[in-house]
LUMTIGU-455954 format. One record per atom (N, C-alpha, C): residue number from 1; residue in one letter; x, y, z. Coordinates in Angstrom, 1 decimal. Example, Ala and Ser with C-alpha at 12.3 -4.5 7.8 and 13.67 -1.06 7.14 Angstrom:
! residues 2
+-----+------+--------+--------+--------+
: pos : code :     xx :     yy :     zz :
+-----+------+--------+--------+--------+
:   1 :    A :   13.2 :   -5.7 :    7.8 :
:   1 :    A :   12.3 :   -4.5 :    7.8 :
:   1 :    A :   13.2 :   -3.3 :    7.8 :
:   2 :    S :   12.8 :   -2.2 :    7.1 :
:   2 :    S :   13.7 :   -1.1 :    7.1 :
:   2 :    S :   12.9 :    0.0 :    7.9 :
+-----+------+--------+--------+--------+
This chain:
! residues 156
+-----+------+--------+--------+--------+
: pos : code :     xx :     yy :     zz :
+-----+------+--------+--------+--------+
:   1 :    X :   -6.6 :  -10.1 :   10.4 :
:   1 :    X :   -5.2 :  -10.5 :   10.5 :
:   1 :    X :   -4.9 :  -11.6 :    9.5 :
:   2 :    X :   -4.1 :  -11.8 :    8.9 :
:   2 :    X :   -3.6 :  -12.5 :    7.7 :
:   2 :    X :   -3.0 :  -13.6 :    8.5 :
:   3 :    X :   -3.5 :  -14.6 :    7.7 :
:   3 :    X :   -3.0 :  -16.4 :    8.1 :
:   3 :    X :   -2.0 :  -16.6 :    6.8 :
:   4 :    X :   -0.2 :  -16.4 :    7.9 :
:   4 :    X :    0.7 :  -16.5 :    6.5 :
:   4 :    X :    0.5 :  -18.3 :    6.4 :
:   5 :    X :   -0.2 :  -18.7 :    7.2 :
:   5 :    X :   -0.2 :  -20.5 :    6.6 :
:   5 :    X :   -0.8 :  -20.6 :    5.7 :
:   6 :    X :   -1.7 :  -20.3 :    5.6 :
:   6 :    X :   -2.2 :  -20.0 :    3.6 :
:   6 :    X :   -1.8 :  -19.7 :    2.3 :
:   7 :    X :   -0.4 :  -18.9 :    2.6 :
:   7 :    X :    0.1 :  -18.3 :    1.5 :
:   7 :    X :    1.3 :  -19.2 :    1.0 :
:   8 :    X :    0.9 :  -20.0 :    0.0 :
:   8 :    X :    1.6 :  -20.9 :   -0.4 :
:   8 :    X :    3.2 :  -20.2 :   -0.6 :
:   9 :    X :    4.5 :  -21.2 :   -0.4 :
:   9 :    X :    5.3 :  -20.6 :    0.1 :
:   9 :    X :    6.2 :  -20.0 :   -1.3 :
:  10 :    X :    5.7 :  -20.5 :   -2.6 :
:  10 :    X :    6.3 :  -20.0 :   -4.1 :
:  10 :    X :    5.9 :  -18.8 :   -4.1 :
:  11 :    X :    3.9 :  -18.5 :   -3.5 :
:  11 :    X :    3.7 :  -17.0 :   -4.1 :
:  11 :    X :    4.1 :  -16.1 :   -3.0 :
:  12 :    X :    4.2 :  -16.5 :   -1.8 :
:  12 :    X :    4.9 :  -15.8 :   -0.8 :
:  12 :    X :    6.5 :  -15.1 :   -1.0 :
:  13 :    X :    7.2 :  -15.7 :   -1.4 :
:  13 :    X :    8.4 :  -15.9 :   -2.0 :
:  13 :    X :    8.5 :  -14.8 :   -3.1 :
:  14 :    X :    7.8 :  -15.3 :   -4.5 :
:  14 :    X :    7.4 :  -14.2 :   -5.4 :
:  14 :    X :    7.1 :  -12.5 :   -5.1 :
:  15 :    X :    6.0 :  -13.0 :   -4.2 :
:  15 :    X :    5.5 :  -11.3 :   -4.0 :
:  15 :    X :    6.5 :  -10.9 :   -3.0 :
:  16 :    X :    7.1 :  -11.5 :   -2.7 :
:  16 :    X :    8.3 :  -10.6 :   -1.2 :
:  16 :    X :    9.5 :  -10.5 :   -2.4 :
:  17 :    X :    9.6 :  -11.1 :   -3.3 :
:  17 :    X :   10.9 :  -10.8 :   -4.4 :
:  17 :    X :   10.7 :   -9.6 :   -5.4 :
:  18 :    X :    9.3 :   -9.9 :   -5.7 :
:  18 :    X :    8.9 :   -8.3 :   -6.6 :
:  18 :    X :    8.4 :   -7.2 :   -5.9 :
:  19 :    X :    8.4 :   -7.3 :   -4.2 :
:  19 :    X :    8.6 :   -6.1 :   -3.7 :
:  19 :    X :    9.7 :   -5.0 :   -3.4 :
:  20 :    X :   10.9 :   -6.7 :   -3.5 :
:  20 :    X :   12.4 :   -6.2 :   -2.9 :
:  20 :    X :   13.3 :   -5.3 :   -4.5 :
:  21 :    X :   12.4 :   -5.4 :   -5.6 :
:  21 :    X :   12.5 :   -4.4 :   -6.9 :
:  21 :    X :   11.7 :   -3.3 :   -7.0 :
:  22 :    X :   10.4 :   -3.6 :   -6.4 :
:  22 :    X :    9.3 :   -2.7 :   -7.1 :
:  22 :    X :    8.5 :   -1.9 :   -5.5 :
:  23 :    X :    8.6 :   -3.0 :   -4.9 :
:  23 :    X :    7.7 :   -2.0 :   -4.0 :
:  23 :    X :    8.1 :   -0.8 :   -2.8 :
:  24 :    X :    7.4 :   -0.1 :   -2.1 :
:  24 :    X :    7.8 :    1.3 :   -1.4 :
:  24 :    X :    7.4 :    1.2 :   -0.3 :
:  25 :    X :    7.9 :    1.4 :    0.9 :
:  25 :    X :    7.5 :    1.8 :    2.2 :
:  25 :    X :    7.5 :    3.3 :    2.3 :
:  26 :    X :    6.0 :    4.2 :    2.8 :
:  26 :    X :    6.5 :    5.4 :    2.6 :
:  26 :    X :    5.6 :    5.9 :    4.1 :
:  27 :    X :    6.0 :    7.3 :    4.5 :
:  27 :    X :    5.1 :    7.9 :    5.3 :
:  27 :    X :    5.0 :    9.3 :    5.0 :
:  28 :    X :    3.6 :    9.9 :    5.2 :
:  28 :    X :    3.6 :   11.2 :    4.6 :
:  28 :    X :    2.8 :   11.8 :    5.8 :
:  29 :    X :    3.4 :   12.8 :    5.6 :
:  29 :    X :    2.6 :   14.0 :    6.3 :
:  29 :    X :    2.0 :   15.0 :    5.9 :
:  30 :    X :    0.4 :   15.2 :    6.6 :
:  30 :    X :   -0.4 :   15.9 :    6.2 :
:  30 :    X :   -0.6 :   16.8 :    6.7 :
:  31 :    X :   -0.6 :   18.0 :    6.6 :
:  31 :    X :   -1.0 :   19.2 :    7.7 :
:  31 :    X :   -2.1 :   19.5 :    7.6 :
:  32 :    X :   -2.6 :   19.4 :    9.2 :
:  32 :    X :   -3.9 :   19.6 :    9.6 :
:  32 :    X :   -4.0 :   20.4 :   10.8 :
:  33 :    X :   -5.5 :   21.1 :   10.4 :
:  33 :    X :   -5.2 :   22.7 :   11.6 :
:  33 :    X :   -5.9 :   21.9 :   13.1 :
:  34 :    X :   -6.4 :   20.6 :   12.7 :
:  34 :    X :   -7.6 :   20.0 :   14.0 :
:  34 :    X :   -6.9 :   18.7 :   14.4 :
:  35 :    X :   -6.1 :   18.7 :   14.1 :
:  35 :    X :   -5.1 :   18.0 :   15.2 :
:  35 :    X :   -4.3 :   19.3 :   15.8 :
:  36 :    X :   -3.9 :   18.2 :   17.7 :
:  36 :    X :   -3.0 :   18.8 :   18.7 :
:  36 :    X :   -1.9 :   19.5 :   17.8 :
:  37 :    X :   -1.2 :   18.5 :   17.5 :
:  37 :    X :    0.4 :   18.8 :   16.4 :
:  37 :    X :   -0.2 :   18.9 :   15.0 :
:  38 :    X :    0.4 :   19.5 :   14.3 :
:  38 :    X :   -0.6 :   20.5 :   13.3 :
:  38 :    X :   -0.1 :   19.2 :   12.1 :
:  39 :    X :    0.2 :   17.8 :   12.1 :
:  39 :    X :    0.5 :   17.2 :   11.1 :
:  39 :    X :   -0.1 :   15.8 :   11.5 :
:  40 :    X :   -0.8 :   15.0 :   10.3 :
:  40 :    X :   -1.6 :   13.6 :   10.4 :
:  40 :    X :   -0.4 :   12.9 :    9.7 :
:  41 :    X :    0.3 :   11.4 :   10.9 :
:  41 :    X :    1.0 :   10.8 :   10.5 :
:  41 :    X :    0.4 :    9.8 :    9.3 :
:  42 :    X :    0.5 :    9.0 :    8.4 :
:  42 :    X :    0.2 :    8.3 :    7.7 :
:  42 :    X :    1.4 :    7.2 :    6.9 :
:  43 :    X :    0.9 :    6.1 :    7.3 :
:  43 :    X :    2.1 :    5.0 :    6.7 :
:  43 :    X :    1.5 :    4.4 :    5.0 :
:  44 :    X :    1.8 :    4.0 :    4.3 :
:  44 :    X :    1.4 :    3.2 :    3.1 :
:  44 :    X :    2.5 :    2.4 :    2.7 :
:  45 :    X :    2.4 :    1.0 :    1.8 :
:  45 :    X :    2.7 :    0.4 :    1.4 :
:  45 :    X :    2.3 :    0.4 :    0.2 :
:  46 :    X :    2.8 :    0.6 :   -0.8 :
:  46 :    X :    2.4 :    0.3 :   -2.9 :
:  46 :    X :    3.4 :    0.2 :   -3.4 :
:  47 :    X :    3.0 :   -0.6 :   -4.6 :
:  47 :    X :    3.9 :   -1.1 :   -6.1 :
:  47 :    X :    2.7 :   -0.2 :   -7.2 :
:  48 :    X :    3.6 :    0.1 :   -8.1 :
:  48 :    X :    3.3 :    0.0 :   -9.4 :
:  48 :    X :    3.6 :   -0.6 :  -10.3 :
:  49 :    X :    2.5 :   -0.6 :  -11.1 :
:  49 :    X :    3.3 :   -1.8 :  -12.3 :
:  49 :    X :    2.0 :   -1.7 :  -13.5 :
:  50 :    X :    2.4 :   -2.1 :  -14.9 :
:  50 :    X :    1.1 :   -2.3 :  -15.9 :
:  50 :    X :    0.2 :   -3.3 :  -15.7 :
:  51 :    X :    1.3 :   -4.5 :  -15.3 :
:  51 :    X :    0.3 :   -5.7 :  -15.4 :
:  51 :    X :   -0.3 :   -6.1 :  -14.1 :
:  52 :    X :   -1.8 :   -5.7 :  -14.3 :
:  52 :    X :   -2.8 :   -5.5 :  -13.2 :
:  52 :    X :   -3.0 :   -7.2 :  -12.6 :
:  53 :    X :   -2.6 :   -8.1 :  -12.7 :
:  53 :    X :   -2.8 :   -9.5 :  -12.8 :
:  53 :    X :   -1.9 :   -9.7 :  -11.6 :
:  54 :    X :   -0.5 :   -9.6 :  -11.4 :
:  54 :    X :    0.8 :   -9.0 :  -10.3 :
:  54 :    X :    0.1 :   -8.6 :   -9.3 :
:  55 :    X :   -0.4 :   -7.2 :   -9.2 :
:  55 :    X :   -0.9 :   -6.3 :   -8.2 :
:  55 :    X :   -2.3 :   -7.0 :   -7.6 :
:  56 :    X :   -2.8 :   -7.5 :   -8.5 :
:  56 :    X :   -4.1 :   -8.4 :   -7.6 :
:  56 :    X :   -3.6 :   -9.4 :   -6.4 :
:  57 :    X :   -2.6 :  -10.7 :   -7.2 :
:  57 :    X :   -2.3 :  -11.3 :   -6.3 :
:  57 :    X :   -2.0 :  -10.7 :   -5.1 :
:  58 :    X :   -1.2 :   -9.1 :   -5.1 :
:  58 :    X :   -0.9 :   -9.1 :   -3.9 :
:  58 :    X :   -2.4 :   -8.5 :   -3.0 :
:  59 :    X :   -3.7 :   -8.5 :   -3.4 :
:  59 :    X :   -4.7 :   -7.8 :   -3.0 :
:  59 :    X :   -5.0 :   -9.2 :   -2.5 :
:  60 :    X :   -5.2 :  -10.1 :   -3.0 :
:  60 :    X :   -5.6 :  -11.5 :   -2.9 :
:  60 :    X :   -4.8 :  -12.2 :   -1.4 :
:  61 :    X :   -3.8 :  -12.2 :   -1.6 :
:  61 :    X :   -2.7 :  -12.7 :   -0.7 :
:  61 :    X :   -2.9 :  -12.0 :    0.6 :
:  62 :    X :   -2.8 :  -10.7 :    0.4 :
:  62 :    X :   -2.5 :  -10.2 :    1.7 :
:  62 :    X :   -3.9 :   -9.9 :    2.6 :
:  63 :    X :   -4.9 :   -9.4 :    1.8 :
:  63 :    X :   -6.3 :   -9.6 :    2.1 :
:  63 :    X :   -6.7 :   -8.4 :    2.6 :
:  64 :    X :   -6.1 :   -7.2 :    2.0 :
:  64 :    X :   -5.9 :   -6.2 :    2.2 :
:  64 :    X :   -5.5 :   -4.7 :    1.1 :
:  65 :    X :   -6.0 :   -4.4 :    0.7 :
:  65 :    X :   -5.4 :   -2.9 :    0.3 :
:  65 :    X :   -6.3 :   -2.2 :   -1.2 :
:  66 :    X :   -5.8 :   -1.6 :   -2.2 :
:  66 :    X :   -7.1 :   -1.3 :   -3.1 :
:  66 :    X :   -6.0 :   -1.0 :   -4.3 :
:  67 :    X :   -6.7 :   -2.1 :   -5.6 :
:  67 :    X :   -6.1 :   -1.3 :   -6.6 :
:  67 :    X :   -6.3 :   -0.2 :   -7.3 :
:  68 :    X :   -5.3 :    0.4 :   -7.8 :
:  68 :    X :   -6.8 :    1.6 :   -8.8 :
:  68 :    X :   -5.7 :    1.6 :  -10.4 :
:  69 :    X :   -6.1 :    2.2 :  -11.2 :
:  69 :    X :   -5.5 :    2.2 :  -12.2 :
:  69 :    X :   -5.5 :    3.6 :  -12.6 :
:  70 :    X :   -4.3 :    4.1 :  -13.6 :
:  70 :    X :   -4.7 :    5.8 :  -14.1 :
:  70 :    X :   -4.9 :    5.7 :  -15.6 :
:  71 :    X :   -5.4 :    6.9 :  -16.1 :
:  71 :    X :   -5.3 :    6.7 :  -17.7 :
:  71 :    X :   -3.9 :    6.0 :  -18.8 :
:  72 :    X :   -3.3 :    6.3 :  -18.1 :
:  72 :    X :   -1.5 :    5.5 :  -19.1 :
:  72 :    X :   -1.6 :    4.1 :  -18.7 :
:  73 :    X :   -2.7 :    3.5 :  -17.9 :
:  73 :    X :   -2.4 :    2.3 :  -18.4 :
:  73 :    X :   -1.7 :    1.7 :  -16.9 :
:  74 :    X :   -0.9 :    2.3 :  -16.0 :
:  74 :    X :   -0.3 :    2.0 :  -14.7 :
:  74 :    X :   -1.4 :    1.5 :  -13.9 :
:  75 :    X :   -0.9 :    0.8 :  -13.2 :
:  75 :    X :   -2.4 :    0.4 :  -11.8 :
:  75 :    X :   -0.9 :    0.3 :  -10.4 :
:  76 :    X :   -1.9 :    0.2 :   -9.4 :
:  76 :    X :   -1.1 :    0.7 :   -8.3 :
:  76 :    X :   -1.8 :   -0.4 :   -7.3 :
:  77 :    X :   -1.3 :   -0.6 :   -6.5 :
:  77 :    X :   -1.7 :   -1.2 :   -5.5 :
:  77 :    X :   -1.5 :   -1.1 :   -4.4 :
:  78 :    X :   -1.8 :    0.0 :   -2.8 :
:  78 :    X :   -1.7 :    0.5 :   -2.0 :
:  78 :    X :   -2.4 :   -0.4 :   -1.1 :
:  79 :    X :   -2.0 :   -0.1 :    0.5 :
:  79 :    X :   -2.3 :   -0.3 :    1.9 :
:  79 :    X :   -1.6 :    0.3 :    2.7 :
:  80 :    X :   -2.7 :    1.6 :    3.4 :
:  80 :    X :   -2.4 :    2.4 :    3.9 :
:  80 :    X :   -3.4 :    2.9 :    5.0 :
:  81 :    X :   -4.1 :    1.9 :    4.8 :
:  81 :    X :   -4.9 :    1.3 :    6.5 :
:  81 :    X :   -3.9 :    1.6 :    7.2 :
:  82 :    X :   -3.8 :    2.0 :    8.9 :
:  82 :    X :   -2.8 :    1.4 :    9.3 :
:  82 :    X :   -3.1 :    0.0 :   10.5 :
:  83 :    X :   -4.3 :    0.0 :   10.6 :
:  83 :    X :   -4.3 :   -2.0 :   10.8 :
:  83 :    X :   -4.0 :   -2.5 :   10.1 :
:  84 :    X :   -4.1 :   -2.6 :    8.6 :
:  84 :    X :   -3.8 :   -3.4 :    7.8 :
:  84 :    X :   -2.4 :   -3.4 :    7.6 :
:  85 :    X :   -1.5 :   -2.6 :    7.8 :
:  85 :    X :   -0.3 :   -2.3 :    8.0 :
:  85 :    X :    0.5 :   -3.1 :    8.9 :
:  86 :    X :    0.2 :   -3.1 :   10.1 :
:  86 :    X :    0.1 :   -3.6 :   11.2 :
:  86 :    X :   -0.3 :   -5.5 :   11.5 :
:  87 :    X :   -1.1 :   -5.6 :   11.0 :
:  87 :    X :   -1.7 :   -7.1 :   10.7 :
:  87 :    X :   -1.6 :   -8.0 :    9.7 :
:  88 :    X :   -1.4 :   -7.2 :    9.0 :
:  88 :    X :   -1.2 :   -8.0 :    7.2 :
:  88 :    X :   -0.1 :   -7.8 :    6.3 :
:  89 :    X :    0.5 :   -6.4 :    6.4 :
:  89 :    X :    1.7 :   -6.1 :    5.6 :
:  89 :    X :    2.6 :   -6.5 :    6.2 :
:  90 :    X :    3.5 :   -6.2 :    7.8 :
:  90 :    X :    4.1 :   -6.0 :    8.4 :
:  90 :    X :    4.7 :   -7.3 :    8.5 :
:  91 :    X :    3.3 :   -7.9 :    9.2 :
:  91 :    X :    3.8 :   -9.5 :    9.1 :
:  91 :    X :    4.2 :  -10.7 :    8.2 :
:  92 :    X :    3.4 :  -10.2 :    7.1 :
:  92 :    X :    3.6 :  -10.6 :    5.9 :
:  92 :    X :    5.7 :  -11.0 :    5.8 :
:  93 :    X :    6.1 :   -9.0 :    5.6 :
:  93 :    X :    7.5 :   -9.1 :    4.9 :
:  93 :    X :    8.4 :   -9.8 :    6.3 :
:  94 :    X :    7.9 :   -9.7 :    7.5 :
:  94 :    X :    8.7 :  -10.7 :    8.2 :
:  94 :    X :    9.2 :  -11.9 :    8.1 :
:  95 :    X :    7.7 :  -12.6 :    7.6 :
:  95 :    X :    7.9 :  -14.0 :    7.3 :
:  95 :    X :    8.1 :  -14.1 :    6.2 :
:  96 :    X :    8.4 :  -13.3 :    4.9 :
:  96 :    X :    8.9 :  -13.2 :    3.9 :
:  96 :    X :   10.0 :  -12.3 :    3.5 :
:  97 :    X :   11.0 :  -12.3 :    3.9 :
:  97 :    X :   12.4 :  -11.3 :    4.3 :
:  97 :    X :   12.9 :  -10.9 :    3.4 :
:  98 :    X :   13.1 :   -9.7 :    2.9 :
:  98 :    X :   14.3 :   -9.2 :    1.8 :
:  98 :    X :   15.4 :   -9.9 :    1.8 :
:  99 :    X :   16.1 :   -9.6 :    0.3 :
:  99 :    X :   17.5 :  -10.0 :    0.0 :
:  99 :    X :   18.4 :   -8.7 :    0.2 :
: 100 :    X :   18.1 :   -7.6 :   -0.6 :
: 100 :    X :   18.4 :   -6.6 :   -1.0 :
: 100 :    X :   18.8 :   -5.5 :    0.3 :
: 101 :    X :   19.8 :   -4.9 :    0.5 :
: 101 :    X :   20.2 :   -4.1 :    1.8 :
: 101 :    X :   19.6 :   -2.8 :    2.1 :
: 102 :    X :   19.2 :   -2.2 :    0.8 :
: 102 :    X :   17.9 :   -1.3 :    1.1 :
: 102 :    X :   16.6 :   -1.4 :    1.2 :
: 103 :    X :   16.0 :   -2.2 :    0.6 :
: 103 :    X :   15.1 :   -2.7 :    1.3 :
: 103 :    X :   14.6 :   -3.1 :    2.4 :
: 104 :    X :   15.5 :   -3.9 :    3.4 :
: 104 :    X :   15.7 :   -4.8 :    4.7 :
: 104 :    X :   15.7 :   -3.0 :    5.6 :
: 105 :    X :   16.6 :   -2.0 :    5.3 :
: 105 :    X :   16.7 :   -1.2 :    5.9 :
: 105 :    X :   15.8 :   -0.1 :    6.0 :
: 106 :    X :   14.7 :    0.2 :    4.7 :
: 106 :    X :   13.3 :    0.8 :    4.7 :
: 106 :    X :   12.7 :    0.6 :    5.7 :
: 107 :    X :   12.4 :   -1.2 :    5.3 :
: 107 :    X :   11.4 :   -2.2 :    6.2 :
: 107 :    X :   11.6 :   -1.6 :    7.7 :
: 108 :    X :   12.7 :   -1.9 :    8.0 :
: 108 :    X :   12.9 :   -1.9 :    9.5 :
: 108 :    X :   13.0 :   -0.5 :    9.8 :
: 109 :    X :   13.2 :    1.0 :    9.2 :
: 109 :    X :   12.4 :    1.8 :    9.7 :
: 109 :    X :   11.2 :    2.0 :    9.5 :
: 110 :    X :   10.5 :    1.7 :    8.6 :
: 110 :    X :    9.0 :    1.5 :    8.7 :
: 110 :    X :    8.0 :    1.2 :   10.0 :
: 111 :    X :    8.8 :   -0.2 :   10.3 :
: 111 :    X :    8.5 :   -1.1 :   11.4 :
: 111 :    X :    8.6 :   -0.5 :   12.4 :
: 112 :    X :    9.8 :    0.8 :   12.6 :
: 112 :    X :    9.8 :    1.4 :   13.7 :
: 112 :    X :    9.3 :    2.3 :   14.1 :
: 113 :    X :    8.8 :    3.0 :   12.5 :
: 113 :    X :    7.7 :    4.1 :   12.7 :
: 113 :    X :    6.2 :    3.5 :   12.8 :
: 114 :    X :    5.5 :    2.0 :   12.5 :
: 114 :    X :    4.6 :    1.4 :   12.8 :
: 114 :    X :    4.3 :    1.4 :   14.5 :
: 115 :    X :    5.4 :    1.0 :   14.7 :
: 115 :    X :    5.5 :    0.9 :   16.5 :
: 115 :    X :    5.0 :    2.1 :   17.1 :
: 116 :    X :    5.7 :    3.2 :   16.6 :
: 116 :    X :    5.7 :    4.5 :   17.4 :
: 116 :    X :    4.4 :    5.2 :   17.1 :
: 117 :    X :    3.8 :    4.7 :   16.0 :
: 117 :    X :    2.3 :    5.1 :   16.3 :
: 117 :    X :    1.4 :    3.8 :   16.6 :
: 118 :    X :    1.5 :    2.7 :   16.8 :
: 118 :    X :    0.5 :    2.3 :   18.0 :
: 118 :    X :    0.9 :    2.6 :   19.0 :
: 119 :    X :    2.2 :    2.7 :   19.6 :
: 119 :    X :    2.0 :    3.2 :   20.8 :
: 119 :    X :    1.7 :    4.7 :   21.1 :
: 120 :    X :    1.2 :    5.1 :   20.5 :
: 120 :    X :    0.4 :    6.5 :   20.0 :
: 120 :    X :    1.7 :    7.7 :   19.9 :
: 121 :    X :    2.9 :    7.6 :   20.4 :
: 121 :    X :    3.9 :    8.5 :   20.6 :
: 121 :    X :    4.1 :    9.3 :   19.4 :
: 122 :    X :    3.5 :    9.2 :   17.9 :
: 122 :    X :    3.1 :   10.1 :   17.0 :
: 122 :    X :    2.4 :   11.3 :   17.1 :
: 123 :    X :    1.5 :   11.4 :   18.2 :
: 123 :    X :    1.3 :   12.4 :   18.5 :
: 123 :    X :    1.7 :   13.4 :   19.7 :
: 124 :    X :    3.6 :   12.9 :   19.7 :
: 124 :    X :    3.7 :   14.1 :   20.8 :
: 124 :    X :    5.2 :   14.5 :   19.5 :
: 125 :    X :    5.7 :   15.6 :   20.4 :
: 125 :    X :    6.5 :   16.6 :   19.1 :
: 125 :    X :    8.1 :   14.9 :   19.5 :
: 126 :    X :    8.0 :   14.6 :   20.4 :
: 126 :    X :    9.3 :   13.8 :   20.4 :
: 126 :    X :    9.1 :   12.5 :   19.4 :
: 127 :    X :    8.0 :   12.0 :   19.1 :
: 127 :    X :    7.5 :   10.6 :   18.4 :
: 127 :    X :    7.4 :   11.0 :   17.1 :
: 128 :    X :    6.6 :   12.4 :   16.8 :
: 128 :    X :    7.0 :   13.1 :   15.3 :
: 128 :    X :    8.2 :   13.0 :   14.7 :
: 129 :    X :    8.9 :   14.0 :   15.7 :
: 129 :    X :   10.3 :   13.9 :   15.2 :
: 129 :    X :   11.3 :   12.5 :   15.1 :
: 130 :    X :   11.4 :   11.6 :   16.0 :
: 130 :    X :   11.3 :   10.6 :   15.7 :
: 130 :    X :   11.4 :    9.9 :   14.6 :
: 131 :    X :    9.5 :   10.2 :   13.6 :
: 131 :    X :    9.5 :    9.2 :   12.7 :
: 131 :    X :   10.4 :   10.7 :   11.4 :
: 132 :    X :   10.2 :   12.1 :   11.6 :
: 132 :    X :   11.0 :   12.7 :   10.3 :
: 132 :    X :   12.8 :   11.9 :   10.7 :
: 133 :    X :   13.3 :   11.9 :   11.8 :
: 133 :    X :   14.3 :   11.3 :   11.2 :
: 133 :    X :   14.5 :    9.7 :   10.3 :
: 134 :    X :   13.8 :    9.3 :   10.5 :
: 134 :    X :   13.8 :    8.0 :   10.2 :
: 134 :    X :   13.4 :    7.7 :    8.8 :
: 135 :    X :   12.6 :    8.7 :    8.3 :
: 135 :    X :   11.9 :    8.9 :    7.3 :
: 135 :    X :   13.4 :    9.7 :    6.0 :
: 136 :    X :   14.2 :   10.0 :    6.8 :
: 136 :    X :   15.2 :   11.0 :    6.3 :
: 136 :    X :   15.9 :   10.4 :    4.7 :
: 137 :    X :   16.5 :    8.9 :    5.1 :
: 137 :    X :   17.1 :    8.2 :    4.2 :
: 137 :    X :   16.6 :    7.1 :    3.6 :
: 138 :    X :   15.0 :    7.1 :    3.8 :
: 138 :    X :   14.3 :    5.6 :    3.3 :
: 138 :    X :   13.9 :    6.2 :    2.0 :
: 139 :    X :   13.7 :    5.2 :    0.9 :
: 139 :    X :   13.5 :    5.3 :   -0.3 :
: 139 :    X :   14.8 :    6.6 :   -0.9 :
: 140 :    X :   15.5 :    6.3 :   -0.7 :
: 140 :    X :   16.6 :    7.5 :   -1.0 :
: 140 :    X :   16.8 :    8.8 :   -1.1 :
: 141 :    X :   15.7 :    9.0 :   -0.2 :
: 141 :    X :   15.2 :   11.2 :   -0.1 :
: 141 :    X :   13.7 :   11.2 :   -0.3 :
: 142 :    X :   13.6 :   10.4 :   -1.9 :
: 142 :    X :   12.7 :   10.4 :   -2.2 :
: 142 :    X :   12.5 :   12.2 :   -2.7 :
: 143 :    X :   11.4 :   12.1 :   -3.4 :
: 143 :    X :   10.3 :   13.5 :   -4.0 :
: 143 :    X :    9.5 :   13.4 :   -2.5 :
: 144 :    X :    9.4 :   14.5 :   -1.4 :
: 144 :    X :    8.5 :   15.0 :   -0.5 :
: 144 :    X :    7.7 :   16.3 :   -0.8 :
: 145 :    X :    6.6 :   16.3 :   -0.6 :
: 145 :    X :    6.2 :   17.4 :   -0.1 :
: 145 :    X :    6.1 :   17.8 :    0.5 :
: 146 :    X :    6.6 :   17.5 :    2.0 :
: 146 :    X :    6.6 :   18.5 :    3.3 :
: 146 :    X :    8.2 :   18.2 :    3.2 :
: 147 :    X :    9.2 :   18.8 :    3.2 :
: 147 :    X :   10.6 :   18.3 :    3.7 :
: 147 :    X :   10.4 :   19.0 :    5.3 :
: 148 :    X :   11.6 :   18.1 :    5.8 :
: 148 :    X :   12.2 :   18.4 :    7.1 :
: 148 :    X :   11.8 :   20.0 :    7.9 :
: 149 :    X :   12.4 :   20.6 :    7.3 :
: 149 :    X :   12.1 :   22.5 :    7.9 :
: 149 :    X :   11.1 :   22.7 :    7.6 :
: 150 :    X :    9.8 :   22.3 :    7.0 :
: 150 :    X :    8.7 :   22.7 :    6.8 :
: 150 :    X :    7.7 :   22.0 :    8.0 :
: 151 :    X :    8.5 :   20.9 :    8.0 :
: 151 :    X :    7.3 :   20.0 :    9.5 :
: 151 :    X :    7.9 :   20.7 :   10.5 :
: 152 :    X :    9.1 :   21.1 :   11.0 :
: 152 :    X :    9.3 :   21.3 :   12.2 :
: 152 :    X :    9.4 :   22.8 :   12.5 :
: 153 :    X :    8.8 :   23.7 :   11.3 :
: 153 :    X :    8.5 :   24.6 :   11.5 :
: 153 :    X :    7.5 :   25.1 :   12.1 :
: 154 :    X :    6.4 :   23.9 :   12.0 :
: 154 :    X :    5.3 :   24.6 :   12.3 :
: 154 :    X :    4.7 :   24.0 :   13.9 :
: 155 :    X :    6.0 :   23.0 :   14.2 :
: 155 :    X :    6.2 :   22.6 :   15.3 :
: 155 :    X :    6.2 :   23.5 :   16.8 :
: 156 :    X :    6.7 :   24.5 :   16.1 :
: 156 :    X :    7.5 :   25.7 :   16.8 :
: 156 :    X :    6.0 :   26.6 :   17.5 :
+-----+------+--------+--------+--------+
C-alpha cells in the first residue's frame, strides 16, 4: 500500500497534473470460455510519453506498475494489477485531485468500477453490465475491441 506521506507534495502535484493531460483510466474485456460469465474484467492505469525519465517517477512514486518501451521510441507506463489499483493508484489520485472535468469524471467511474469488483459483483451479469455502462462515455468512446452488443451478446 503506498505511504502518500512520502510523496513530496511538488512531485505529487506534478504527476497528478501530467496525468490530468496524458494519462488513461481504462477497462477491457476479455473473453474467456473458463469463466462463469464468458468475459475477464480488467482495470489499468497508463501514460505514454517519449521521455522515459517522466514515466519512471511515476514507477518510483507510486511503487507500482511496469514500464516497457516499443521500437518508435514511446515507453508506456501501466498498472493493471488490480491491488495495485486499489492501494496505490486509486489512492494516490484522491489525494492528488484533478483540475480538468473529464478527467475527475473518468476517475470517479473508474473508482466505481474498482468497487464493484472487490466487492466481486463483476462477476454476476448485473455488476458486468454495470461496469459496460460506465465504461460507455469514459475516455470519449475511445477505440474498443469488444463494443457494447458484442459483450452482451454473449451474455445471452
Amino acid at each position: 500500500m503506498i505511504d502518500l506521506k512520502k510523496i513530496p507534495l511538488q512531485i505529487g502535484y506534478y504527476l497528478a497534473g501530467f496525468a490530468d493531460g496524458e494519462g488513461s483510466f481504462n477497462v477491457s474485456f476479455r473473453k474467456r470460455d473458463d469463466y462463469r460469465l464468458p468475459w475477464r474484467i480488467s482495470l489499468c492505469f497508463n501514460i505514454s510519453q517519449k521521455d522515459k525519465v517522466i514515466l519512471a517517477l511515476w514507477k518510483r512514486w507510486l511503487q507500482c506498475g511496469t514500464l516497457r518501451g516499443r521500437p518508435d521510441g514511446v515507453w508506456y507506463y501501466e498498472v493493471n494489477n488490480f491491488n495495485a489499483i486499489w492501494e496505490n493508484v486509486i489512492p494516490f489520485f484522491k489525494e492528488y485531485r484533478f483540475l480538468s472535468a473529464k478527467k475527475k469524471r473518468d476517475f470517479s467511474k473508474f473508482c466505481r468500477m474498482a468497487m464493484i469488483i472487490k466487492e466481486g459483483s463483476h462477476l454476476t451479469q448485473k455488476g458486468l453490465l454495470e461496469i459496460l455502462k460506465l465504461r460507455r462515455d469514459m475516455n470519449d468512446g475511445g477505440n474498443r475491441r469488444h463494443n457494447d452488443k458484442d459483450i452482451q451478446a454473449l451474455l445471452k
